[in-house]
N, C-alpha and C positions, 0 to 999 in steps of 0.2 A: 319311690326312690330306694327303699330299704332293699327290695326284689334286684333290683338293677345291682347298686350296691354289690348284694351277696354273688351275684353274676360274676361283675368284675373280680370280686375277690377269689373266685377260682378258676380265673382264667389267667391272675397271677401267680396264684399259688402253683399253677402247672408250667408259670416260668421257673419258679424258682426252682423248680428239680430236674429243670431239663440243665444239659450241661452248656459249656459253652466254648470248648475248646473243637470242636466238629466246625465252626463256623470261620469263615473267611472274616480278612481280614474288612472286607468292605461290611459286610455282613455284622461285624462285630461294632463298627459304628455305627451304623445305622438302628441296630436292635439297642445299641446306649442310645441315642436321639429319640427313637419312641420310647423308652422307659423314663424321658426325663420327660417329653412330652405327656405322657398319662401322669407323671409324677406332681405337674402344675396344673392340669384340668384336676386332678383329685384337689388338689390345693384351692382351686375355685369353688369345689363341690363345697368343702370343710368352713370354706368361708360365710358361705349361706349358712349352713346349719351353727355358725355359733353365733353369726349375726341374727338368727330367729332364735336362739335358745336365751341370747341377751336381752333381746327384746321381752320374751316373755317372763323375764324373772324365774327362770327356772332354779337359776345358780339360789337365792337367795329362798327360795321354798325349798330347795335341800339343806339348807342349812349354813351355805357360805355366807360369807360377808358381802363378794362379790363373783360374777365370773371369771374373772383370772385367776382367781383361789382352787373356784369348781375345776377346771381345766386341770390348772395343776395338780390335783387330785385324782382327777379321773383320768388324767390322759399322760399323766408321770413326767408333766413339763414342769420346765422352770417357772420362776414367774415372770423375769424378762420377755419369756418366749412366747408367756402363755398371751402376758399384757399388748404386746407388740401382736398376735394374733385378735387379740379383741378391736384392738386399735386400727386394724388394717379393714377388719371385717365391715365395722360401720363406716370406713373412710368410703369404699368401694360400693356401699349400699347405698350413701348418699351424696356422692360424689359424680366424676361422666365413668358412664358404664362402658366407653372403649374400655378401661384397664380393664374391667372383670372380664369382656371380653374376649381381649387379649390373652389372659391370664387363664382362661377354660379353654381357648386355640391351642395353647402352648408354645405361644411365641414370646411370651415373656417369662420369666420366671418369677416365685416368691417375692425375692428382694427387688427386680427393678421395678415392680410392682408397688411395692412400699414406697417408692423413687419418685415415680410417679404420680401417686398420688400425694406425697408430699408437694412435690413441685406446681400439680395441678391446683391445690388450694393457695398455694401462695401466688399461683399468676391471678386465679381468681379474686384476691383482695385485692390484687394490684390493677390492674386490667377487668375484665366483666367472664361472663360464662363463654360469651365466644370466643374469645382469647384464647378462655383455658382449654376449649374446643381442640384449636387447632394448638396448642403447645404441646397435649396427649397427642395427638398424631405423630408427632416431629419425633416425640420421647419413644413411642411405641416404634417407630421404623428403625429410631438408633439405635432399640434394647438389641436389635437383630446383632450388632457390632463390639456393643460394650457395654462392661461388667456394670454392675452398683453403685463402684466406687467412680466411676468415671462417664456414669452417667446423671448422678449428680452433681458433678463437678460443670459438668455442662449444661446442666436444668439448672444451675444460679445464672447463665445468662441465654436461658431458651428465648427470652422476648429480644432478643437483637435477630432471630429468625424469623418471627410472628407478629410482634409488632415492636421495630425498632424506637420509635419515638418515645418510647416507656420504660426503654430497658435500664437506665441507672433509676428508677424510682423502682424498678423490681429487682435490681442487685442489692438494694438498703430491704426490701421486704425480706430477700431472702435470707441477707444477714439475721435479721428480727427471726425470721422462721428456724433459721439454725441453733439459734442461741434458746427458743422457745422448746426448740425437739429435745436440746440438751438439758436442760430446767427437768422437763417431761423423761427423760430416760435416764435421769442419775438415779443409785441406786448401790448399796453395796451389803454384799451376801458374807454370812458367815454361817460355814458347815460344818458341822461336826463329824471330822474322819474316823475310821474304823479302828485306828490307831492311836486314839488317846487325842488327836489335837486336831484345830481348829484351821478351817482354809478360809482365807479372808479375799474375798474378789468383787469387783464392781464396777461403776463408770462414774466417774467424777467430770462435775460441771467445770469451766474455765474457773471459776470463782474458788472452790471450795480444792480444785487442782491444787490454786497456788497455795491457798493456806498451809495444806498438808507439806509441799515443798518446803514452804515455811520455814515451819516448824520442826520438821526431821531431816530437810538437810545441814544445818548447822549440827547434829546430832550423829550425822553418820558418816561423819570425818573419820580416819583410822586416830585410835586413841593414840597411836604412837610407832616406833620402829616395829615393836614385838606384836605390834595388832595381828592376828591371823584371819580374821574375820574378812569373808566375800566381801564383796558391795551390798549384796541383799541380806544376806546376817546384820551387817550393820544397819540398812534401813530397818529392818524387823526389830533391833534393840531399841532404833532411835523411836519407833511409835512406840513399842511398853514405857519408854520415860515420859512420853509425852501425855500417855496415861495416868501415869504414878502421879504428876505433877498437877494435872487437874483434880485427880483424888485430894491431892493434899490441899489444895485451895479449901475447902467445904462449903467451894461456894454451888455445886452442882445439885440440879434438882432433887430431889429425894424421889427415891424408886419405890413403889409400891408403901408409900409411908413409913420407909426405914432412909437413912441417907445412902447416896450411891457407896459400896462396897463391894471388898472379895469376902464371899463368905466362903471359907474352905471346912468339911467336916474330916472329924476324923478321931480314932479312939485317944481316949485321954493316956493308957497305961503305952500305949505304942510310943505317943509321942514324948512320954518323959524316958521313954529306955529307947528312942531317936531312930525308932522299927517301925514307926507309923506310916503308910502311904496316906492320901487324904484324895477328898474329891470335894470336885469345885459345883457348885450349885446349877452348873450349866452343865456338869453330865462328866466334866473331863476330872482324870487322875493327875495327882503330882505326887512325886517323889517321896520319900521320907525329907532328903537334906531338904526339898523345896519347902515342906510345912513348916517344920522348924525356923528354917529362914525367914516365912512370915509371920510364925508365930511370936515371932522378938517385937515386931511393931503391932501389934492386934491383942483386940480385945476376944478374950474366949469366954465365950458363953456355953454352958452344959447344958444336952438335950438327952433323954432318956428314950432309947431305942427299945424294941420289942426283941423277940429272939430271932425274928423274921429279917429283922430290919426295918419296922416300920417304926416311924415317930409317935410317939403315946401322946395323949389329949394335955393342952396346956390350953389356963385361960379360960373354962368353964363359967366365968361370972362375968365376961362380956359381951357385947353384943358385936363391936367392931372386932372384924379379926386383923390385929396389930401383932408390933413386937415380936415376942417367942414365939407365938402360933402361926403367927403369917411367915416367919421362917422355916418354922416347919412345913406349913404348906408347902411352902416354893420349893422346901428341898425333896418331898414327894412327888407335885405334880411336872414343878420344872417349867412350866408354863401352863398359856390356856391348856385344860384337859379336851377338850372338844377336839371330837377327832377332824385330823386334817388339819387342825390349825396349827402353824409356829410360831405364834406371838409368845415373847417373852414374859417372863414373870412381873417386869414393870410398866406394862402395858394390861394386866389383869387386875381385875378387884376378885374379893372374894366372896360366893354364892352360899348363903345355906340351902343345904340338900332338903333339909325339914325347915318352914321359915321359919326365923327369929318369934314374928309375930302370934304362929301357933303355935308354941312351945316347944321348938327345936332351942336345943342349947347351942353357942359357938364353942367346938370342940374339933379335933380334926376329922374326925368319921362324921361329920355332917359338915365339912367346908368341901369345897373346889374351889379349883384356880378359873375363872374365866376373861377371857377380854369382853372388851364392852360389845361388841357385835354379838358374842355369842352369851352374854348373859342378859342381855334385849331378847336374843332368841329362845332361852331356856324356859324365860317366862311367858313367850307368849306365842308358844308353839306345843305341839305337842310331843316334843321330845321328853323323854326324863333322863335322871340322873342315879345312880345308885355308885356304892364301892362293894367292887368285886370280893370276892372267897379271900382276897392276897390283900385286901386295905386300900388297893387302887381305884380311881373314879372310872366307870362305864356308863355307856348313855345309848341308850333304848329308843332307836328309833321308831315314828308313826307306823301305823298299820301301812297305810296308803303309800310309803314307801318302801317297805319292807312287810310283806306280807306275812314271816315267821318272825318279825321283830325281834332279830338275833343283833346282841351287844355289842358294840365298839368301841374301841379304845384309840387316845393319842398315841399314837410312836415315836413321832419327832422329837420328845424329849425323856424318852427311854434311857437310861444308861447302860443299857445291852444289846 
């Protein structure tokens, strides 16, 4: 397959440089039609290989948590895109193989592929295998007509074509399956931009929708005549309140053994002559006026920096890394250190590089930040862990997977 593979890929690579303004007009669609057709038989190849790379646990002998992690890593996807790729992969594996085959003809595409197979398991609980037989059929001749969006909409009531006498006990399954796919595909992302701030994007279940309306539509009413504020400024203000206000309850879990907070750093001399910027422990800059501003309700605790900027050893006579040192931690590593991972800092405990038990002290040059998948992994693989020439954590991969065992680092929670 890898021969084939390299085949194809330079008999595209030789599309790509040819031009395409020499070509007629009929010409010019038809050469789109077969590049979307090779573009879904590639999508059915892709689907094998991540449904046999899932199978064999490869993701997690490299060191992920799971395969959609791997993906995301290796293949610079999201992890919506990557999760919904795993998820299609084994639907199609163990599902009716019209769709994959549909899907390597090039008569379907990606998403009504997903459509379909959605729809094919829910006639299946509802009805039997041959049901779902011939409801794939029906779905696969409509895909020819209509999009994803509309071809769902007509797979909640495929059994009034296939077998009528079922079809209101398979419009309530498919209720169930919709409301199930949404459970399974909520999710919401926060990215750190290149400019100092935070994009916040996801997909909210019907349930957890209304809360949010909730809550920050009574908030993002115009304060008054002189409001200047969008509609979206205002929603954007009305969620930090809605923040601020569960902050202040302290009724909210405690994160990493500290209670939920902002911890902002930033120089003691700047911030009494009101010249101070600060940075927030997730990586982003505020302002001078912003520090101050919180610095009127906050508790400041003093941390001694190097000249480098690194955090000096606090807490030497424990064994638990709490309080000042696990602060410090967080504000070095930012989260798990484990490359590829972006678990936050209250989703990690923290690792001795030397254990405890053979007389490693807890100090910061012998902590890391890890999540629980990968400090289950630190110990019982052979990875290692050291901090680099600069104070930072690098991790040394096996021979077997890296033959010169050259270092890695996290970036995700880089502040550069």
């Amino acid at each position: 397959m890898v021969e084939e593979l390299a085949q194809a890929d330079d008999a595209v690579a030789a599309c790509v440089d040819t031009a395409a303004w020499p070509l007629t007009e009929q010409e010019l669609v038809a050469a789109l039609d077969a590049a979307h057709r090779l573009q879904q038989r590639l999508a059915a190849v892709t689907l094998t290989l991540v449904r046999e790379i899932d199978g064999r646990g490869t993701a997690r002998a490299q060191g992920a948590s799971t395969t959609t992690i791997w993906l995301r890593e290796r293949l610079r996807m999201t992890v919506p895109a990557a999760r919904r790729l795993v998820d299609l992969a084994t639907a199609l594996d163990t599902g009716n193989p019209q769709i994959r085959q549909a899907l390597a003809d090039g008569t379907i595409n990606l998403d009504q592929a997903r459509v379909i197979a959605d729809t094919a398991t829910t006639v299946q609980t509802t009805a039997d295998t041959e049901t779902a037989g011939k409801a794939v059929g029906v779905l696969v001749e409509w895909a020819g007509q209509f999009d994803p969006t509309l071809l769902r909409r007509m797979g909640t009531r495929i059994l009034d074509h296939v077998a009528p006498d079922l079809a209101d006990a398979a419009a309530a399954a498919a209720l169930a399956a919709e409301d199930a796919r949404a459970t399974r595909d909520r999710h919401l992302t926060l990215s750190a931009q290149t400019d100092g701030r935070l994009r916040l994007s996801g997909t909210l279940d019907a349930e957890a929708a209304a809360l949010v309306r909730a809550a920050i539509d009574p908030l993002s009413a115009p304060a008054g005549p002189d409001d200047t504020r969008c509609a979206g400024q205002r929603r954007h203000d009305a969620l930090a309140d809605v923040c601020r206000l569960a902050l202040r309850t302290g009724e909210l879990p405690d994160s990493g053994g500290d209670p939920a907070q902002i911890v902002v750093t930033t120089g003691y001399d700047g911030l009494t002559r009101q010249l101070g910027s600060g940075a927030l422990d997730i990586g982003l800059q505020l302002t001078p006026d912003t520090v101050r501003r919180l610095a009127c309700d906050a508790t400041i605790l003093p941390a001694v920096l190097g000249g480098a900027g690194q955090v000096l050893d606090v807490g030497r006579q424990r064994r638990l890394v709490t309080g000042p040192l696990r602060r410090a931690l967080v504000l070095r590593d930012g989260g798990c250190a484990f490359p590829g991972c972006d678990r936050p800092p209250r989703w990690c405990a923290a690792h001795h590089i030397h254990h405890w038990a053979d007389g490693g002290p807890t100090s910061l040059d012998n902590a890391v930040l890890l999540c629980g998948h990968h400090h289950r992994h630190i110990h019982h693989s052979e990875w290692t862990v050291r901090l680099g020439d600069d104070g930072n954590p690098e991790f040394v991969p096996p021979a077997w997977l890296d033959p010169d065992q050259i270092p890695r680092r996290n970036h995700y929670h880089r502040r550069t």
